[in-house]
C-alpha positions as CSV (number, residue, x, y, z in Angstrom):
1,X,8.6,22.7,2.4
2,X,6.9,19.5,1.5
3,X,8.5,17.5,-1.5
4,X,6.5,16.4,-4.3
5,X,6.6,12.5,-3.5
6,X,7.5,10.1,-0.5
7,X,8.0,6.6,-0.8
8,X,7.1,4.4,1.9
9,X,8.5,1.0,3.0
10,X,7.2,-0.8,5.6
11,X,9.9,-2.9,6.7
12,X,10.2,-5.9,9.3
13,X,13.9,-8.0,9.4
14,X,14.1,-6.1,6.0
15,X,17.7,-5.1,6.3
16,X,19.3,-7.7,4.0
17,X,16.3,-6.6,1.3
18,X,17.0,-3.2,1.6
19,X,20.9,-2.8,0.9
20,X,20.0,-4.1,-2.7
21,X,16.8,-2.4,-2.8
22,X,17.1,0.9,-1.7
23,X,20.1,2.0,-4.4
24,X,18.0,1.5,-6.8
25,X,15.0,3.4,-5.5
26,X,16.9,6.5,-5.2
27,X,18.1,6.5,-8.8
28,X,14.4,5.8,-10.0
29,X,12.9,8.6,-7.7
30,X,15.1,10.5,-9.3
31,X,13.8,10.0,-12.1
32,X,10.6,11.0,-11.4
33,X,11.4,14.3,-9.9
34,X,14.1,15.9,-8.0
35,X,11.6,16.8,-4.9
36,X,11.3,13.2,-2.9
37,X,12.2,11.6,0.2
38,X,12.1,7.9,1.0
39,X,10.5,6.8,4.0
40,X,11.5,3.6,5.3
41,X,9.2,2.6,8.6
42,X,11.0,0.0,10.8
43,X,9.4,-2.3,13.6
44,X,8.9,-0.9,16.8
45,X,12.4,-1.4,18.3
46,X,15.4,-2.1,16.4
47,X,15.2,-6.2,15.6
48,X,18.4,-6.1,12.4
49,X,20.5,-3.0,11.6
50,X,17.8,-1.7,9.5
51,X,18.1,2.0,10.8
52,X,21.9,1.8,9.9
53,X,21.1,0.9,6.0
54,X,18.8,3.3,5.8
55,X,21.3,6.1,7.1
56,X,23.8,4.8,4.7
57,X,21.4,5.3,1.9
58,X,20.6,9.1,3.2
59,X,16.6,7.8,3.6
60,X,14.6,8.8,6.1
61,X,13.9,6.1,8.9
62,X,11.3,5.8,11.5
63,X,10.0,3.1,14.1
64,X,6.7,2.4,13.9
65,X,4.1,3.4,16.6
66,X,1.2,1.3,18.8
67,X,2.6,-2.1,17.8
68,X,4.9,-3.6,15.2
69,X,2.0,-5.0,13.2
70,X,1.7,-4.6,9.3
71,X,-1.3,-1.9,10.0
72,X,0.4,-0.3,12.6
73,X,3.1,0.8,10.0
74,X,0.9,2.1,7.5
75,X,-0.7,4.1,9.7
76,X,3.0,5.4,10.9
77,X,3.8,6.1,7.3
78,X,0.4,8.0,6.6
79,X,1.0,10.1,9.8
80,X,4.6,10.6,9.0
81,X,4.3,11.3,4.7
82,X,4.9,14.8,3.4
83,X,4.9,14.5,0.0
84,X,1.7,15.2,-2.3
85,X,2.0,12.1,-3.7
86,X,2.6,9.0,-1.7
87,X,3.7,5.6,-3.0
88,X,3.6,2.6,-1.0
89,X,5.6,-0.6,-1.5
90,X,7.2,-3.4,-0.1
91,X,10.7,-3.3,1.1
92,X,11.4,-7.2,0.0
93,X,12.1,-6.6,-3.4
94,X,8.7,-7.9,-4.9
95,X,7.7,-4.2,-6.1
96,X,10.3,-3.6,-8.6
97,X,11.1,0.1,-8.7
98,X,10.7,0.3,-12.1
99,X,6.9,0.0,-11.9
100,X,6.9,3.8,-10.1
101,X,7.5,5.4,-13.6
102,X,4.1,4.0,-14.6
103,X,2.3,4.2,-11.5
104,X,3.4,8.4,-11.4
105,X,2.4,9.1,-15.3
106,X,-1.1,8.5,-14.0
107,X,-1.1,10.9,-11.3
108,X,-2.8,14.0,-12.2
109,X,-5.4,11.9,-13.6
110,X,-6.3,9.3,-10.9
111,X,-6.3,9.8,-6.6
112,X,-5.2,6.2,-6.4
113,X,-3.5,4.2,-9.0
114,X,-2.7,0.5,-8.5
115,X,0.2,-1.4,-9.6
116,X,-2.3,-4.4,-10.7
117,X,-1.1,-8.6,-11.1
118,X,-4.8,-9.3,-12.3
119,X,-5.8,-6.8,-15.6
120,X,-4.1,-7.7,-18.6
121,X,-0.1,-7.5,-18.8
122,X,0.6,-7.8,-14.9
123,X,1.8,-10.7,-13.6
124,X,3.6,-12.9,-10.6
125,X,5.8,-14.8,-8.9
126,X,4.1,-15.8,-6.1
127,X,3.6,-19.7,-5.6
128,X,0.2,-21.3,-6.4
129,X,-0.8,-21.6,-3.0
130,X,-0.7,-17.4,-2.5
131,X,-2.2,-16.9,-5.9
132,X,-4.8,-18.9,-5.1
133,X,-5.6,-17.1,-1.7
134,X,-4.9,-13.6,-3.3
135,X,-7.3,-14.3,-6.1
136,X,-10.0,-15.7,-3.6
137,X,-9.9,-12.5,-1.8
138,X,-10.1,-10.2,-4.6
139,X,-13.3,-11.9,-5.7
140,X,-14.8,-11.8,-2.6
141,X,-13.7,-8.4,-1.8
142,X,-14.9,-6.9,-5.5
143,X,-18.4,-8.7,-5.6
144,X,-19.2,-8.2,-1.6
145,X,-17.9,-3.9,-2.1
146,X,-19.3,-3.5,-5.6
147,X,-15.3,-2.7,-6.5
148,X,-14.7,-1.9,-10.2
149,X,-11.5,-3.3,-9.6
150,X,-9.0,-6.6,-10.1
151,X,-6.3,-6.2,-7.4
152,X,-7.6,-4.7,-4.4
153,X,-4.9,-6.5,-2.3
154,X,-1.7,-5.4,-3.9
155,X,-0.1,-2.4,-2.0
156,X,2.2,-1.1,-5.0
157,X,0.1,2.3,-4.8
158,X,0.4,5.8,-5.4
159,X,-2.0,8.2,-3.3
160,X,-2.7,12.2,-3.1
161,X,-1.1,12.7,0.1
162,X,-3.8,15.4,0.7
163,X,-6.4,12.2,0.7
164,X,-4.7,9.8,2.1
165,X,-4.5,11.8,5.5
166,X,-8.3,11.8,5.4
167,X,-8.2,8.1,5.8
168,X,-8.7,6.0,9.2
169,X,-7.8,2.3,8.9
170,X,-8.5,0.3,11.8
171,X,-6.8,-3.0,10.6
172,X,-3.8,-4.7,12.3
173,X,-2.7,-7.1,9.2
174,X,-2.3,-7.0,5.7
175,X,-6.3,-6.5,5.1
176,X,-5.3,-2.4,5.7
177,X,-4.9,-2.3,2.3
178,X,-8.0,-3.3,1.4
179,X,-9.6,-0.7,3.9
180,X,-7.9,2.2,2.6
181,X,-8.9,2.0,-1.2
182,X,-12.3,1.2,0.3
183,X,-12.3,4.6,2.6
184,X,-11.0,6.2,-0.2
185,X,-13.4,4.7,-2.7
186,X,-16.4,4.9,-0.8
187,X,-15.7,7.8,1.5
188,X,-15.7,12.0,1.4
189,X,-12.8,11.7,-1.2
190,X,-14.9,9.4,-4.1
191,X,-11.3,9.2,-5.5
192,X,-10.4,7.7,-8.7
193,X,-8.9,4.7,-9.1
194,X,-6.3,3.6,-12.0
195,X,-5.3,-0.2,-12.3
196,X,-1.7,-0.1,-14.6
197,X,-0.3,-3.8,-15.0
198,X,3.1,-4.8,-12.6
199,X,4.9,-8.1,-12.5
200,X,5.0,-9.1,-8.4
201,X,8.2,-10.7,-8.1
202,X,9.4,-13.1,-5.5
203,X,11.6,-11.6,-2.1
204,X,14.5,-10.8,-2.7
205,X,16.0,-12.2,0.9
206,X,14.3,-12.9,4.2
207,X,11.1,-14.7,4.9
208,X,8.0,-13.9,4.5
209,X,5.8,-12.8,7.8
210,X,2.6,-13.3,6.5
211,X,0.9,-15.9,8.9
212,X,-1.8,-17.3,6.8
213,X,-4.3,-18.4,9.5
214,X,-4.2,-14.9,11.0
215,X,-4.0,-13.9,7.2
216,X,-7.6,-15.4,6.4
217,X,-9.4,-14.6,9.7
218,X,-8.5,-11.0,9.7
219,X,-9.6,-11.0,6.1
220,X,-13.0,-12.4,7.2
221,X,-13.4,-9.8,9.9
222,X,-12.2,-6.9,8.2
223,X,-14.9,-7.9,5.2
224,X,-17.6,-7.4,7.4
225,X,-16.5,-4.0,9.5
226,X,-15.9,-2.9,5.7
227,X,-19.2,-3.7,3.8
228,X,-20.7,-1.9,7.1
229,X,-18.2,1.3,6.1
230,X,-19.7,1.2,2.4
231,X,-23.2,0.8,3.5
232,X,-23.1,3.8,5.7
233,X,-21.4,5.7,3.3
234,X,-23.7,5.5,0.5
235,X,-26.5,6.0,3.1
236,X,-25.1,9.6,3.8
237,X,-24.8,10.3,0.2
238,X,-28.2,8.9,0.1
239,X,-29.4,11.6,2.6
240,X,-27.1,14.3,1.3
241,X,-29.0,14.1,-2.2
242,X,-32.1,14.1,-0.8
243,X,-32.8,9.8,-1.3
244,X,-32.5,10.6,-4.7
């Protein structure tokens, strides 16, 4: 049978993050019910001992399929998610897992609840340079989508599993977040969308691999294929009411 929540981590060179990291998750999943599973998707091909920390934790572990790009394991941990709800977050430490308590109160009465840095009580750690950037795109993202919502880039989420399989993102970087809550948004689903404050903290070990050239042109790009999505959306539900 399907449990009642997975938890998915992306993870790239994550190992050192995870041995702190994933202890803790277990003891607040179960918390939060006694019916989850923690899915933990790795690169392509084995690049740190990943798959070995993940065994010693009892998590479930998976490579990632068509490329080890951040998109590419999203859309591995969509495909490969069971649980009726589905929480993603980062595997560096920067989502701490005691934000999940907040994000799964909401869940019978929002499809998509966002652990939020920009309404009132979130915060972060990041350094100016990344605030600026992330607060950038959320403007431009909110005003070009008509989004009724501050942190469209954070991926501390919690999803309906049953919607979230619905969804087709087509990005390769980190802008797949933004095109899921947009599918979502704007798509068959119409689903719901919660914003509860978080505090983003800083990576616990590692480095980062967000390249920030490749960062800001796939931003660009994505921004247009999305505001096409949205356009064509409310066209069909245009036509489906009769151009009312």
């Amino acid at each position: 049978m399907s449990p009642q929540l997975t938890i998915v981590l992306p993870a790239y060179e994550e190992a050192g993050c995870l041995r702190e990291l994933l202890p803790r998750l277990k003891q607040t999943a179960d918390t939060l019910t006694a019916d989850f599973e923690i899915l933990v998707v790795d690169a392509q091909q084995p690049v740190d001992d990943t798959q070995h920390v993940c065994e010693n934790n009892g998590v479930r572990h998976i490579f990632r399929n068509g490329g080890n790009g951040y998109g590419d394991a999203v859309r591995s941990g969509i495909a490969a998610a069971h649980g009726e709800y589905v929480i993603f977050m980062d595997a560096d430490g920067s989502h701490n897992p005691d934000a999940l308590e907040h994000l799964w109160s909401e869940r019978e009465r929002s499809d998509v609840v966002i652990g939020s840095r920009y309404v009132k009580g979130g915060e972060t750690e990041n350094p100016a340079i990344l605030i600026w950037m992330s607060r950038v795109v959320n403007v431009v993202y909110r005003v070009a989508l008509g989004l009724q919502v501050r942190d469209v880039s954070n991926s501390l989420r919690l999803y309906r599993g049953s919607q979230l399989k619905q969804v087709k993102p087509a990005s390769n970087n980190f802008d797949i977040v933004e095109e899921v809550l947009i599918q979502l948004t704007f798509g068959p689903c119409q689903a719901r969308v919660k914003e509860i404050p978080v505090r983003f903290e800083r990576r616990k070990a590692g480095v980062s691999k967000r390249n920030l050239l490749v960062f800001a042109a796939s931003y660009l790009s994505t921004l247009v294929r999305l505001i096409r999505f949205r356009h064509a959306a409310l066209r069909v539900a245009r036509e489906g009411t009769g151009g009312k």
